[in-house]
LUMKOLSE-983053 format. One record per residue: residue in three letters; x negated, y, z of N, C-alpha, C, O in turn. Coordinates in steps of 0.2 Angstrom, whole numbers. Example, Ala and Ser with C-alpha at 12.3 -4.5 7.8 and 13.67 -1.06 7.14 Angstrom:
<rest = Ala	nu = -66	nv = -28	nw = 39	cau = -62	cav = -22	caw = 39	cu = -66	cv = -16	cw = 39	ou = -71	ov = -17	ow = 42>
<rest = Ser	nu = -64	nv = -11	nw = 35	cau = -68	cav = -5	caw = 36	cu = -64	cv = 0	cw = 39	ou = -67	ov = 6	ow = 40>
end
This chain:
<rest = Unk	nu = 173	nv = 139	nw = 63	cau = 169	cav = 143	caw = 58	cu = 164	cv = 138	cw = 55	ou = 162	ov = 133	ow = 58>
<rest = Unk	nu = 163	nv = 140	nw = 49	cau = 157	cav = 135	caw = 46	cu = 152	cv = 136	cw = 46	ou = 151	ov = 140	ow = 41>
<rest = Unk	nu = 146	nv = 135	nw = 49	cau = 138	cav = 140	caw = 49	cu = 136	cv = 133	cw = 43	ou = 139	ov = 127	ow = 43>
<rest = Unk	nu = 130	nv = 136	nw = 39	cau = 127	cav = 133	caw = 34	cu = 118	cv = 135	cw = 38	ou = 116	ov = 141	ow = 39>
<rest = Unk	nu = 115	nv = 128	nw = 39	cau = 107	cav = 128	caw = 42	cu = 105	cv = 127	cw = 36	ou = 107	ov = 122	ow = 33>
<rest = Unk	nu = 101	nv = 130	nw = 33	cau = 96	cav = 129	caw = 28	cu = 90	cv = 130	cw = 29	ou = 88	ov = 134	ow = 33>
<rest = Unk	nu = 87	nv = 126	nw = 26	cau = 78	cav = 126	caw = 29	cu = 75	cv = 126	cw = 23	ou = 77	ov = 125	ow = 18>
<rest = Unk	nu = 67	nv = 127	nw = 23	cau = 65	cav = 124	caw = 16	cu = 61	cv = 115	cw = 18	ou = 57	ov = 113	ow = 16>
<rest = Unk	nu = 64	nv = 113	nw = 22	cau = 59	cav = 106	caw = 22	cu = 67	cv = 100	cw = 21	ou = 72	ov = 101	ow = 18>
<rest = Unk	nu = 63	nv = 95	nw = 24	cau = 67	cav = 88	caw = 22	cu = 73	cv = 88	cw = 29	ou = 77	ov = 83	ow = 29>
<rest = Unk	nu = 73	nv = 92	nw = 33	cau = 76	cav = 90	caw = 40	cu = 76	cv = 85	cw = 43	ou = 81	ov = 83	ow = 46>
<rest = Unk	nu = 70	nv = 81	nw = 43	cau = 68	cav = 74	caw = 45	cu = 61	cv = 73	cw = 47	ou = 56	ov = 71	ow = 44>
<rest = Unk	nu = 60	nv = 75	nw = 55	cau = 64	cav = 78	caw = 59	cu = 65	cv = 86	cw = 59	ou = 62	ov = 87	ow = 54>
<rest = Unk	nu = 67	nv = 90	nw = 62	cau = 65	cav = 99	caw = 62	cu = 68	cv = 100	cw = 70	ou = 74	ov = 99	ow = 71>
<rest = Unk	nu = 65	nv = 101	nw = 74	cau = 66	cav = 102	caw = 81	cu = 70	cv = 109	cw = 83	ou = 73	ov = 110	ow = 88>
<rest = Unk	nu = 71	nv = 114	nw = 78	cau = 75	cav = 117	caw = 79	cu = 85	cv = 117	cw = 79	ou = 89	ov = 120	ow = 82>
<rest = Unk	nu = 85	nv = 113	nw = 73	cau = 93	cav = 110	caw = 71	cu = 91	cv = 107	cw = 75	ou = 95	ov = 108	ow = 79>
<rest = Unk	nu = 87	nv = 101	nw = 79	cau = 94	cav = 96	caw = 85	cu = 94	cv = 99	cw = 89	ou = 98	ov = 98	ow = 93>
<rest = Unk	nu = 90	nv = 106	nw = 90	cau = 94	cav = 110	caw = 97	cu = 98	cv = 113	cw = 96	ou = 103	ov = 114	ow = 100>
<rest = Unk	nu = 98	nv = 116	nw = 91	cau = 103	cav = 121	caw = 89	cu = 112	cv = 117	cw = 87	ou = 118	ov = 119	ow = 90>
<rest = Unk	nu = 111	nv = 113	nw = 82	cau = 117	cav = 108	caw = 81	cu = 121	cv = 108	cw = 85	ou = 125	ov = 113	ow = 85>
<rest = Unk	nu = 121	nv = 103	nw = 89	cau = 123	cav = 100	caw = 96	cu = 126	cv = 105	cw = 100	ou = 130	ov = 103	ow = 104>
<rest = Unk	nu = 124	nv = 111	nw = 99	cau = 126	cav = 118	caw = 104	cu = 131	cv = 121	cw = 98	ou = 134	ov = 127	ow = 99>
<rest = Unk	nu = 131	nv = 118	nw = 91	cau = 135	cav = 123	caw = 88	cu = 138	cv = 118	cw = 87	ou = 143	ov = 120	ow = 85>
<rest = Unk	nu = 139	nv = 110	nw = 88	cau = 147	cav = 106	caw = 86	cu = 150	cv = 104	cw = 90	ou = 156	ov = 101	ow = 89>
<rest = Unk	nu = 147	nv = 106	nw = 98	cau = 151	cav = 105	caw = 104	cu = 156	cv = 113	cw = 103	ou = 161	ov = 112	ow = 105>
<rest = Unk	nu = 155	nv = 118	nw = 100	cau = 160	cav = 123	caw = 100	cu = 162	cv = 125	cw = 96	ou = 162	ov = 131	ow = 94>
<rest = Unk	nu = 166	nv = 118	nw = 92	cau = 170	cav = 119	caw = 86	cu = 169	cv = 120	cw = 80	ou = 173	ov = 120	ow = 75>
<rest = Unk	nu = 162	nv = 122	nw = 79	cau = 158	cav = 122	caw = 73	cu = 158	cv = 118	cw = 67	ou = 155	ov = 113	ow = 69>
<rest = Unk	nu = 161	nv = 117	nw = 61	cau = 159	cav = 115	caw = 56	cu = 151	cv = 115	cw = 53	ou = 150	ov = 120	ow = 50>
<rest = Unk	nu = 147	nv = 112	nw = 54	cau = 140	cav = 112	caw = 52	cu = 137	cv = 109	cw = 46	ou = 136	ov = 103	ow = 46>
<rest = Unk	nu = 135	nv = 112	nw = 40	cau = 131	cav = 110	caw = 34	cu = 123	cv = 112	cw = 34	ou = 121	ov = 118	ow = 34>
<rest = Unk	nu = 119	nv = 107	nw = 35	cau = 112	cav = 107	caw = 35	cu = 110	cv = 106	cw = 29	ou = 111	ov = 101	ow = 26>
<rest = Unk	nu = 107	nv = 111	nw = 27	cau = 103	cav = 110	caw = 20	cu = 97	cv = 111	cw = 19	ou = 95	ov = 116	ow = 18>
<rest = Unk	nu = 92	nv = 106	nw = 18	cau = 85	cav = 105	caw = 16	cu = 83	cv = 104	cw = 10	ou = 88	ov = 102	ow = 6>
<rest = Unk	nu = 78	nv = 105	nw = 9	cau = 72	cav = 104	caw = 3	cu = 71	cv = 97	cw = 3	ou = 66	ov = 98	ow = 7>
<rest = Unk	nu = 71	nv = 91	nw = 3	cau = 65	cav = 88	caw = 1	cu = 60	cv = 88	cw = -5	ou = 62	ov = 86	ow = -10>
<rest = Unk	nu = 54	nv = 90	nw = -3	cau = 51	cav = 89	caw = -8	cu = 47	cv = 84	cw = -9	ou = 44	ov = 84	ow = -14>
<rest = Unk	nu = 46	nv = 78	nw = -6	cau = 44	cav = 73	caw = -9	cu = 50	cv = 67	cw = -10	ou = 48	ov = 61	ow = -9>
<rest = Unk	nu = 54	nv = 68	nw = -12	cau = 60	cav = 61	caw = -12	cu = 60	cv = 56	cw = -9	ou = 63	ov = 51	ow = -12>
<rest = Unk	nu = 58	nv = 56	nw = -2	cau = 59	cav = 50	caw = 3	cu = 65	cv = 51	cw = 9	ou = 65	ov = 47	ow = 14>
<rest = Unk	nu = 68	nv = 56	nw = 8	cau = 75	cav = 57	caw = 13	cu = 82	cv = 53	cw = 8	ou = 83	ov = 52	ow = 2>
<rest = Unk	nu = 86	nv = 53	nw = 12	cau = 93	cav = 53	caw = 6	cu = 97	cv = 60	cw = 6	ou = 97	ov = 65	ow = 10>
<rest = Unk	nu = 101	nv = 59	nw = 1	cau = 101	cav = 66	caw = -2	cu = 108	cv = 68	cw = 3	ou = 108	ov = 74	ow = 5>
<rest = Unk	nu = 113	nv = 62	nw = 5	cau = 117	cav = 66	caw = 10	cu = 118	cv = 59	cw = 16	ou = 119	ov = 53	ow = 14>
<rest = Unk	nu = 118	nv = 63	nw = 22	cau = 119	cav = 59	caw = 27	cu = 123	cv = 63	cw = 32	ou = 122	ov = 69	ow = 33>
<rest = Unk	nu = 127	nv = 60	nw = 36	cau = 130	cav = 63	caw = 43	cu = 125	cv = 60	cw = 47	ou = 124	ov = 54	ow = 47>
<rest = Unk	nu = 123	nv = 63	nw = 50	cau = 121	cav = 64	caw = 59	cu = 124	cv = 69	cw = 64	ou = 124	ov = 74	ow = 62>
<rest = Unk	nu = 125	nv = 65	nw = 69	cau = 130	cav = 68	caw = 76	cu = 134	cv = 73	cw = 75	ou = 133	ov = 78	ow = 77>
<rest = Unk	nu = 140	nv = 71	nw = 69	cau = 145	cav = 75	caw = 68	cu = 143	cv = 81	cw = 63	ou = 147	ov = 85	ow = 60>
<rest = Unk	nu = 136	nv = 82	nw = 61	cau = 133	cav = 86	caw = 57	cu = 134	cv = 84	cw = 47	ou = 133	ov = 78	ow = 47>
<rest = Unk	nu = 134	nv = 86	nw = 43	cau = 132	cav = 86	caw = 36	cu = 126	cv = 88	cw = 36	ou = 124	ov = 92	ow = 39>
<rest = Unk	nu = 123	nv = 83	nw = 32	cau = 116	cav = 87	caw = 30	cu = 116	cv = 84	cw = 23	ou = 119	ov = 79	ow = 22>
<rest = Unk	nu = 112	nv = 91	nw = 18	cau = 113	cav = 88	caw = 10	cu = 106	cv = 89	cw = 9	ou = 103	ov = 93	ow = 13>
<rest = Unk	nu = 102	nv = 87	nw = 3	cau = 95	cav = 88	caw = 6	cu = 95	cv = 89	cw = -5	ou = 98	ov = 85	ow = -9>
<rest = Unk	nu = 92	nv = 95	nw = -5	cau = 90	cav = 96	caw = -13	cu = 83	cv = 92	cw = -15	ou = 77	ov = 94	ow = -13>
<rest = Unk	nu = 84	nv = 87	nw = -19	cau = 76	cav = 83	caw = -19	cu = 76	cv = 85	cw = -27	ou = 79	ov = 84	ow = -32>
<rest = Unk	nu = 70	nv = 90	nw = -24	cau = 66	cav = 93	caw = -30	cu = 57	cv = 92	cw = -29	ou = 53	ov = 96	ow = -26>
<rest = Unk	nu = 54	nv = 87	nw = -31	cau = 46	cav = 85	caw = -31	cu = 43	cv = 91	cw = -31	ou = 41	ov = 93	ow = -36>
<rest = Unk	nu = 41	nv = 95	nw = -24	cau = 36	cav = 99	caw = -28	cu = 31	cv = 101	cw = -22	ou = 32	ov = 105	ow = -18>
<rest = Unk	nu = 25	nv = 95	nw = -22	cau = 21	cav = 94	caw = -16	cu = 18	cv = 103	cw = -17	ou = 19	ov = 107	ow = -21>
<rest = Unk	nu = 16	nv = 105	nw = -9	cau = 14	cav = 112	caw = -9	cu = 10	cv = 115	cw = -13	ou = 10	ov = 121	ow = -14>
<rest = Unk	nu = 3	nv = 110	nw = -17	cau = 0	cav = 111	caw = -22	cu = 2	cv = 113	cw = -29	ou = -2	ov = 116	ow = -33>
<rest = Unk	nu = 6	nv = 112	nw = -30	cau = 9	cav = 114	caw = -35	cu = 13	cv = 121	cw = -35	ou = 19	ov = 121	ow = -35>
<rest = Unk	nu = 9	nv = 128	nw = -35	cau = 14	cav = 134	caw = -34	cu = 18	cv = 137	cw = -39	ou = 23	ov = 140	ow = -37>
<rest = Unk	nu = 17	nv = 136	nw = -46	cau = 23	cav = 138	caw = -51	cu = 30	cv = 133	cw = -52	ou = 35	ov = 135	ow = -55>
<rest = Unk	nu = 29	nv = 126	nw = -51	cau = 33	cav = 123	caw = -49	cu = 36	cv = 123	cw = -43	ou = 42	ov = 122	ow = -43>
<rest = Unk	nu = 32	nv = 123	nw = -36	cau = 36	cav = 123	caw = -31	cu = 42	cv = 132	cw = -31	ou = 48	ov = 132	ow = -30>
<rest = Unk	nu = 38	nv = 136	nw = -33	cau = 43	cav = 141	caw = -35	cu = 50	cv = 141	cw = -39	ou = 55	ov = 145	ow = -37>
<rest = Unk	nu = 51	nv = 137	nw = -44	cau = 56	cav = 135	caw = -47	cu = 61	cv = 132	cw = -44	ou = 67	ov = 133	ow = -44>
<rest = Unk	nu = 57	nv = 128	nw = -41	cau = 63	cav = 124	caw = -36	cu = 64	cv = 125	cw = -32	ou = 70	ov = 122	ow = -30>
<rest = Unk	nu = 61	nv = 130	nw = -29	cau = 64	cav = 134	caw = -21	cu = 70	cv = 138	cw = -25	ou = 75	ov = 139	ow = -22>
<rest = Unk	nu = 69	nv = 139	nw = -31	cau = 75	cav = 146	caw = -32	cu = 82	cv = 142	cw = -36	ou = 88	ov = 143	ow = -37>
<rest = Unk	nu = 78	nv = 135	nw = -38	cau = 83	cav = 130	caw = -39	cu = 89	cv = 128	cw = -35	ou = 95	ov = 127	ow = -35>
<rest = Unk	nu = 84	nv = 128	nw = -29	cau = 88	cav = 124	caw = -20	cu = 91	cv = 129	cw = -17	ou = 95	ov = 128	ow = -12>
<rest = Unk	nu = 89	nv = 135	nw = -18	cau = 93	cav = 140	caw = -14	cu = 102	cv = 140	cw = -18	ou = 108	ov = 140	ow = -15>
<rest = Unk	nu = 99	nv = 141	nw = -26	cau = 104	cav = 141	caw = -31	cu = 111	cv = 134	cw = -29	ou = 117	ov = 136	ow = -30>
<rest = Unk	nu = 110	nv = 127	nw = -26	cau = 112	cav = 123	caw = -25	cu = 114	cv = 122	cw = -17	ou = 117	ov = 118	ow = -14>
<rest = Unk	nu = 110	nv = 127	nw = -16	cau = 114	cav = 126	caw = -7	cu = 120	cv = 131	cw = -5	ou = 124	ov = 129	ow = 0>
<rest = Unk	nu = 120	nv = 138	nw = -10	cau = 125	cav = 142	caw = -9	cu = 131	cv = 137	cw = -13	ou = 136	ov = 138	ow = -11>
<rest = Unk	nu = 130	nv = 132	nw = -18	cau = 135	cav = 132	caw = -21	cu = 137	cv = 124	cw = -16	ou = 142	ov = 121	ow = -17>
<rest = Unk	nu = 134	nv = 122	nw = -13	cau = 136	cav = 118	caw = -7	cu = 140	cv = 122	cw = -3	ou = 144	ov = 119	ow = 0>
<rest = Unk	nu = 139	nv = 126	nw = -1	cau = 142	cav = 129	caw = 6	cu = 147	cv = 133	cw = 3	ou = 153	ov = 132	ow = 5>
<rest = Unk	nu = 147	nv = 136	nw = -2	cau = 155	cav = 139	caw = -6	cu = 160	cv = 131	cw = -9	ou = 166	ov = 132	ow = -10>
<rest = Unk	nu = 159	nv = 128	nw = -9	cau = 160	cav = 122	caw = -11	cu = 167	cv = 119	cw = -8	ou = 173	ov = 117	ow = -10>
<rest = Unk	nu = 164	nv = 118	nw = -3	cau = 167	cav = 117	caw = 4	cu = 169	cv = 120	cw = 9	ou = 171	ov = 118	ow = 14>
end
């Protein structure tokens, strides 16, 4: 099965995907992790231990709330079409 972890941060680190992960790709899991970056210092796609991770980098420090809104509905918009994708 394919579970899709979305978050709103950079997943770098997030203490809940390394535990959770690892318990879902030892039992045959397909896993896509999808974060926010909002300050563009992650890269945008990397494997770690058997995982995908795709990270939407849209700039939008917490201070900025009519922008950070946009992007969130940006990223949400880009994460479903990541996990339908594949």
């Amino acid at each position: 099965m394919k579970v899709v972890m979305v978050r709103s941060n950079s997943i770098d680190p997030d203490v809940r995907l390394e535990k959770e992960a690892p318990i879902l790709f030892d039992n045959s899991h397909d896993i896509l992790q999808s974060g926010w970056d909002r300050f563009g210092d992650c890269p945008s796609h990397e494997q770690k231990n058997g995982n995908s991770i795709r990270r939407i980098q849209c700039k939008a420090p917490p201070e900025y709330f009519v922008r950070d809104n946009y992007c969130a509905m940006d990223w949400c918009n880009r994460t479903h079409f990541e996990a339908l994708k594949n």
